[in-house]
N, C-alpha and C positions, 0 to 999 in steps of 0.2 A: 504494500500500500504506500502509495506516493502524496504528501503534502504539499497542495498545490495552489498559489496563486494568480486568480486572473485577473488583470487590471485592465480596466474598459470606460474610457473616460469618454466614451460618445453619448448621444440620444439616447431617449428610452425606447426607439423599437431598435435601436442595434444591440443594446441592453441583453432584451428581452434574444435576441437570433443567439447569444452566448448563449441560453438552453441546450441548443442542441449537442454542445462543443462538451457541457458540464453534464449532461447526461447520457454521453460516452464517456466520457473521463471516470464517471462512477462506476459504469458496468464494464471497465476493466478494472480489475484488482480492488471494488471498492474507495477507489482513491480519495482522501479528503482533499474537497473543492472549498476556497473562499475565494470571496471577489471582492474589490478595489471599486469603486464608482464615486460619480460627484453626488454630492447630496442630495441633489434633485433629481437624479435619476434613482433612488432609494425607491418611490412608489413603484415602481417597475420590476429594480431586484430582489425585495425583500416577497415575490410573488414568486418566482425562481426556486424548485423543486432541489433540492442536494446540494443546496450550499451549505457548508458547515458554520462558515462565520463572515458575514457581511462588514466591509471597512470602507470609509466615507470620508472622503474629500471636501472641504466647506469651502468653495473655491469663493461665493457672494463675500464671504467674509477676508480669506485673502485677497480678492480685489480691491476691496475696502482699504485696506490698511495699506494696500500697493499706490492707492491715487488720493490718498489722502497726504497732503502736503505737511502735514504736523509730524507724522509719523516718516523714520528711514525706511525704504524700501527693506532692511535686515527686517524690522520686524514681520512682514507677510510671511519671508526666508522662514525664521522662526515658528511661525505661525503652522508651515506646510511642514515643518520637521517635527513639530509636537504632533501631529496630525499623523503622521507617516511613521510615529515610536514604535507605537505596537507592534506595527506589520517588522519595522527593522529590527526589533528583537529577539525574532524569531527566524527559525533557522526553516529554510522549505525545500524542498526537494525540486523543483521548478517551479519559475515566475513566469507567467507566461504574456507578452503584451500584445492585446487584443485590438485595441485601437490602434496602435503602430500609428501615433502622431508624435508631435515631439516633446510634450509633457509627458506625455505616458514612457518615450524613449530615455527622457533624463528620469522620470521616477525609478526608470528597470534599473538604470546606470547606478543612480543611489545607493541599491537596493542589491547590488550585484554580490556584496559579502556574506549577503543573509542567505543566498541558493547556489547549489551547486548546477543549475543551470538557466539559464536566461531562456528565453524563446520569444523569437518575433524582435525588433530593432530595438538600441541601445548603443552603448557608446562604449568607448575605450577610455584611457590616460588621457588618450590623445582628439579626443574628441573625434579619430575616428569610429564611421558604423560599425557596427558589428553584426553579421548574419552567420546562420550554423551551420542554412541547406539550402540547396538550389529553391525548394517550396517558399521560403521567406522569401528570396530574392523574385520568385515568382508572384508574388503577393504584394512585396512593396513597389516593385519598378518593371514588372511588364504588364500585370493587371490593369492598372491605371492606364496607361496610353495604347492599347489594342483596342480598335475600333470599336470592333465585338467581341467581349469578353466572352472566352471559353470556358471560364469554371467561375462557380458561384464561390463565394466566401465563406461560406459557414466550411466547404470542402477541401477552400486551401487550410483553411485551419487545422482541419482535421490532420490532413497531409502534415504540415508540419512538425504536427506534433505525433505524426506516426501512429494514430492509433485508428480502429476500425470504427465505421458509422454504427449509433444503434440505436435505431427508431422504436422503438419497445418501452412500454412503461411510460410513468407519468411527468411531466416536465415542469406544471404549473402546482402552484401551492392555491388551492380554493376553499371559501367557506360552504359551509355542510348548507345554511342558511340561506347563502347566496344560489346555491345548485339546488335547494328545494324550493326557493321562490321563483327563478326563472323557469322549472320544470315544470312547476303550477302555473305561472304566466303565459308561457310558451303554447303548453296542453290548451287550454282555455280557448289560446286564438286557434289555433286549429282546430277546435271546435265548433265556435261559433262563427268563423268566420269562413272555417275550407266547404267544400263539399263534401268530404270523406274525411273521418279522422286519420283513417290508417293511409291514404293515399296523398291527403294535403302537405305538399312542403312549403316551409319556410322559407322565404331567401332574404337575409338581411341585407340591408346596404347603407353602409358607414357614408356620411354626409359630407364629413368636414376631414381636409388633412390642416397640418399645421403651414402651407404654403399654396398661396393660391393657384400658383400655377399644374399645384397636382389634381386639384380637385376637378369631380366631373361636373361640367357648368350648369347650371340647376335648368335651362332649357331639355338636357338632356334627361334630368331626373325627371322632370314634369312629364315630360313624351314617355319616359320607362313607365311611370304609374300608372299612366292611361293604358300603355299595353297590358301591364299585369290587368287588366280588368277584362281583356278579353282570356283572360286563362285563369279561370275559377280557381282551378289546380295549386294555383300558385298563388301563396299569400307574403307580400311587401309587408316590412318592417323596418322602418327609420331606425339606424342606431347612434348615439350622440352622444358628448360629453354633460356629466352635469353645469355646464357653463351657460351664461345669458343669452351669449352670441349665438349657440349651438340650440339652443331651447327658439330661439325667436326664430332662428331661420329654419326651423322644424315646422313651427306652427304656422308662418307662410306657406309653405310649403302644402301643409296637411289643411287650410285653409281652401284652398281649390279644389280638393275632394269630400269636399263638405266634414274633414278631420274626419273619416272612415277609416284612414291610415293608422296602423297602432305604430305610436314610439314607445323605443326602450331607453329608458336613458339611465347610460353604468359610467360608475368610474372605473382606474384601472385595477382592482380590486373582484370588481363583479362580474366584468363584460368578457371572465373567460367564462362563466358558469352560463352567461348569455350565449356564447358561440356554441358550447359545448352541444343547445338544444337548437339550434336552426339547421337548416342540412344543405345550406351554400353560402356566404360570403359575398357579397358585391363592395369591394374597395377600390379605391384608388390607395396609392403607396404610404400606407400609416404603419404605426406601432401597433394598430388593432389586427394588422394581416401579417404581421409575427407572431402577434399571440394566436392567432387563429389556426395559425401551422403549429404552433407548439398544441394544441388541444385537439389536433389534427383532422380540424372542419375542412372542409373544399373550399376551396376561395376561387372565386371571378376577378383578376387583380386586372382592373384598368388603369393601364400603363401612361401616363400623361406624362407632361414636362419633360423635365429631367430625370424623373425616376428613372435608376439603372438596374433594369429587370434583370438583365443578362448575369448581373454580381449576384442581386438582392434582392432577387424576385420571390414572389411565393417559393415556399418550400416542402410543399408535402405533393405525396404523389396522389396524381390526376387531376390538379388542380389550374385551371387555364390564366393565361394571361392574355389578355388584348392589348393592342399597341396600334400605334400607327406604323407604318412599314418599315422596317429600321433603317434605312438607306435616308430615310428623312427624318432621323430622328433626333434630338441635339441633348445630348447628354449633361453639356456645362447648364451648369444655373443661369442665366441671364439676367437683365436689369428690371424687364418690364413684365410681370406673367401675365398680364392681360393679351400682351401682344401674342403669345403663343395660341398656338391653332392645332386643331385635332379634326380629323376626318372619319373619328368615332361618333356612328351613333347609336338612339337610343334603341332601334333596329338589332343595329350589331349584338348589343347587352343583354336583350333577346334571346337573339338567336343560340350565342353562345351559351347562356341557360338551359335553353332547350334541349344543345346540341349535348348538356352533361346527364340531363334527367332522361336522354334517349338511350336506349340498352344495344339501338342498330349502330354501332360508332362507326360504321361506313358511310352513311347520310351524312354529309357534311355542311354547316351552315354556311349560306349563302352570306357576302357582308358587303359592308362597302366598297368602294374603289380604293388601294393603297392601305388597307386592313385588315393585319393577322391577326388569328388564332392559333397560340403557341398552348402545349399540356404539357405536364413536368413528370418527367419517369426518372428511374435512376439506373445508373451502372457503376462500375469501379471505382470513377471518378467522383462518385456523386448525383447532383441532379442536376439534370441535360433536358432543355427545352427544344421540344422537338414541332414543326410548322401541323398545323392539324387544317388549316382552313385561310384563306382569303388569298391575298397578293402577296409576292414573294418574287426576292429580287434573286435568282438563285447562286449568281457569282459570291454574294456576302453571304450566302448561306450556306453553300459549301466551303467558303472560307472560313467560314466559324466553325463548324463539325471539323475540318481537318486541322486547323489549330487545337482542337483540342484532343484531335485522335494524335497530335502530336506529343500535344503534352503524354499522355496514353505513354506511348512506346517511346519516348525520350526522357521521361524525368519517373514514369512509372513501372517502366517496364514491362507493359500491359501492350494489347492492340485489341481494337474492339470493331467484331465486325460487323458489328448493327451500324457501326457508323458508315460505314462504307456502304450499307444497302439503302439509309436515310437518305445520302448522295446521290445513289443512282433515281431516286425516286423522283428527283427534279428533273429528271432527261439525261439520257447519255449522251445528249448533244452540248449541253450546260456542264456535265462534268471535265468531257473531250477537249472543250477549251479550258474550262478552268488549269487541269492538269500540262497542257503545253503553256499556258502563261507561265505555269509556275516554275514549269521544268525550268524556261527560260529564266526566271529570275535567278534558280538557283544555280544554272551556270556560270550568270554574272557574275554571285557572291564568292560561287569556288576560286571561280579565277582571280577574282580580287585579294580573295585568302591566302592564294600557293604564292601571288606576287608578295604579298605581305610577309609572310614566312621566308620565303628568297631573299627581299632586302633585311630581313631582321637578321636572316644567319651571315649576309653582307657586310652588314654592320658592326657583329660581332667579332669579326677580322678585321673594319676597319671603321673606324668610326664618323670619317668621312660619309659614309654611306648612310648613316643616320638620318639625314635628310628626306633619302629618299623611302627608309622607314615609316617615318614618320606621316609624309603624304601617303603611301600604301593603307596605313594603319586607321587615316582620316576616310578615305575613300571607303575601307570596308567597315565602319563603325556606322558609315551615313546610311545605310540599309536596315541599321533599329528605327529608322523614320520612314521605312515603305508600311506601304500598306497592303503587304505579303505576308504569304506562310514565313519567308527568313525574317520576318520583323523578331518572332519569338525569337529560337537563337543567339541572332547578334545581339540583339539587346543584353541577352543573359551575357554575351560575353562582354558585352561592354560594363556591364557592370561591375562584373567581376577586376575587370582589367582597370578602373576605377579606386578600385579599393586595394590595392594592392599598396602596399608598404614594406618594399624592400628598398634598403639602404645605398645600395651600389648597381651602379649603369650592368654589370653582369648577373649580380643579382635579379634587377628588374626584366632582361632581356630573359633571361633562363622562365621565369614565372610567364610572360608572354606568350613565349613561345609550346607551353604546355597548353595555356590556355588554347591558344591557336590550334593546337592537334586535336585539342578535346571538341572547339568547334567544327573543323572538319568531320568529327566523326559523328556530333551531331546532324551534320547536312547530308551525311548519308543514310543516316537513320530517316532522315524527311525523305528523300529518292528513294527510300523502299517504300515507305507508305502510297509515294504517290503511283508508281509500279504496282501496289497492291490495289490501288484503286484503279487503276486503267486494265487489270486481268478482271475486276468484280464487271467494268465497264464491255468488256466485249462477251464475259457470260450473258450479263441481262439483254446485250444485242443480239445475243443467240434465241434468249428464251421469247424475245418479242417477235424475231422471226419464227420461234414456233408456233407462239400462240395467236397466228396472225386469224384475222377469220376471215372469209372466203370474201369480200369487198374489200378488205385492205389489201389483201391478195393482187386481186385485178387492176387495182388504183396505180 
């Protein structure tokens, strides 16, 4: 049994996605789990199933004392060290940083005497980083800038911390009170208001996120209500913070159906034992559709704004997400969210309802122009959103699967060949090109590699020749900024090659040049995938020449 702290100074629904991480960590070995959070995120953790011992950051108060002009900035210093005693007195078997920002990176750094291992960013003496595996480095510096991320977060975590996923058992801490009044609530309305008790479902749908640009625009909700009313089957329920803002625009809302609409209004407290009894979810990207995965409801997650599905999308399996088509979709935060525009509608939220409560999953819903339907399964990796329904651009789509059949068989040592038949299902003629684009890039990168390797062992005989190292070494590092399969790769190498801290020009060259050979052998490990997927490509053009039928024949 391992004693183990995670420190997670984000939001409470990222908060809350540390469930998953700490109830694996338990069902190995029993591990004792504590967590580290800010104090306001406490309503969120102290909800968190298997933590042994909850520690709390008052950061309102350190700021306080940080911008108040009477006081030296030492005392806040002070302030975060009285605060941080407990935890540094004690001795833990790993600390693990969760957030990987750079409070949490200087807390690990702090804190580095107290555990015999750190995990996840931190610092040196020397204020250089410190990572332990390729999975961190994966986490902190290629996750972020790949287009379309190919692994969700809760999964790199896991990875790096080496341990197996386990979806089994309970995750949320709930009152007995809270789960027998929503039961009786819940029961009630489908009673009085389904058709069938035993056949009426619930579909709740969360109102408000904490940014406007996530939220679905209440045009949308209004046109969704009206439809629920042509499907008896299906009873709408408002779910809302106990807040003013959140009460008044409920009752606008429920004002146009003559208030027929039932609201539930929980805080963070209640609104698991509320999820626990409705049997889908309609969110846009809240702390309410993390918990909802931790208590493992289905969720409808409309994907707006910036929300980054791809990382941090629902997590439990079969659970859909709608989007606008990712090739338009703008990941950064912006200034104005009014300005942002979706081509979801109230249609779409529909259909993809329907399309979960339907048992034929070969009927596919119909949706708008430039609008997916994405459903979450899992594999080795993790969970992998796979295209179930609408538009789809299939060049970034097979880019995405094979980044991450990369990741697969380069950092996991895995290869998955569901991935390679998801691929062909876009067209053998969308794969054919993808795989010659890419071949070509990677011949580029090769070549740029062996020159790089050439002038370095040049250099090492003469140092004159450093020069010409060094432009080699620029040319092939500028391939972490394509928008290719070798974006992964080089970046990792470039990372790597980044943080390298040796003392002397042969030194440095010597560490270089490993690197260099380990990336070559990555780039062959990518030409066998893509080899692997050009044989999957001329079986399935086999089998559609078999199953041709007698007019496609003739045509």
């Amino acid at each position: 049994m391992k004693k183990i702290l995670i420190i997670n100074l984000r939001r409470i629904g990222d908060v809350y996605t540390t469930g998953h991480l700490i109830n694996s960590l338990v069902a190995t070995s029993g591990n004792a789990v504590s967590l580290l959070v800010y104090k306001e995120s406490a309503k969120a953790a102290i909800n968190l199933k298997n933590v042994t011992n909850l520690h709390l950051i008052d950061r309102k108060e350190i700021i306080t004392l940080k911008t108040n002009k009477l006081f030296s900035d030492g005392f806040a210093l002070e302030q975060l060290f009285t605060q941080l005693r407990e935890i540094k007195n004690q001795k833990w078997d790993e600390i693990v940083n969760y957030s990987n920002d750079m409070v949490s990176a200087y807390i690990c750094s702090y804190l580095r005497n107290s555990s015999e291992k750190v995990i996840g960013v931190h610092f040196n003496k020397n204020r250089n980083i410190i990572t332990d595996n390729d999975w961190e480095l994966l986490f902190n510096d290629i996750l972020p800038v790949v287009e379309y991320a190919p692994l969700h977060f809760v999964d790199c975590y896991h990875k790096m911390l080496g341990i197996s996923h386990n979806r089994e058992g309970e995750n949320l801490i709930t009152s007995s009170n809270h789960n027998a009044t929503a039961f009786s609530n819940i029961s009630s309305i489908r009673k009085n208001l389904g058709t069938s008790e035993s056949t009426t479902k619930i579909v709740g749908i969360q109102l408000k996120t904490s940014d406007l640009a996530k939220d679905i625009p209440e045009e949308t909700i209004l046109e969704l209500l009206s439809l629920f009313k042509g499907t008896p089957e299906l009873i709408p329920i408002l779910l809302i913070a106990p807040t003013e803002e959140e009460r008044k625009y409920a009752d606008e809302i429920n004002e146009k159906f003559n208030n027929e609409i039932a609201v539930v209004e929980a805080d963070l407290q209640a609104i698991a034992s509320v999820l626990m009894n409705i049997d889908i979810l309609i969110t846009p990207d809240t702390a309410i559709k993390h918990i909802a995965d931790l208590t493992e409801t289905p969720v409808l997650e409309v994907s707006l704004g910036y929300a980054p599905f791809l990382k941090q999308g629902s997590y439990s399996l079969g659970s859909l997400i709608l989007t606008d088509i990712i090739i338009e979709r703008n990941f950064t935060k912006t200034g104005n969210p009014k300005s942002i525009k979706t081509n979801i509608k109230a249609q779409d939220i529909m259909s993809s309802i329907l399309y979960f409560f339907t048992k034929a999953k070969n009927i596919r819903p119909r949706l708008s122009n430039d609008v997916t339907l994405y459903t979450c399964s899992f594999d080795q990796l993790g969970a992998r959103y796979t295209v179930v329904a609408g538009s789809v651009n299939a060049q970034a789509e097979i880019q995405r699967l094979m980044s991450r059949q990369l990741i697969n068989v380069v950092y996991d040592h895995n290869e998955s060949a569901v991935i390679y038949s998801d691929i062909t299902d876009f067209g053998s003629s969308a794969a054919t090109i993808w795989c010659k684009n890419e071949k070509s890039n990677l011949t580029n990168v090769m070549k740029d590699l062996l020159g790089t390797l050439r002038s370095l062992i040049q250099s090492q005989e003469n140092r004159k020749n450093s020069k010409d190292f060094v432009l080699n070494l620029g040319k092939l590092i500028s391939y972490s900024e394509s928008s290719t399969i070798m974006q992964i790769p080089v970046m990792m190498f470039k990372t790597k090659i980044e943080s390298i801290n040796a003392k002397t020009f042969e030194e440095n060259a010597k560490e270089v040049e490993i690197l260099l050979y380990e990336l070559k052998s990555d780039i062959q490990k990518v030409l066998q995938c893509i080899k692997q997927l050009e044989d999957k490509i001329v079986i399935q053009k086999k089998d559609d020449f078999m199953n041709r039928t007698p007019e496609q024949a003739n045509n």
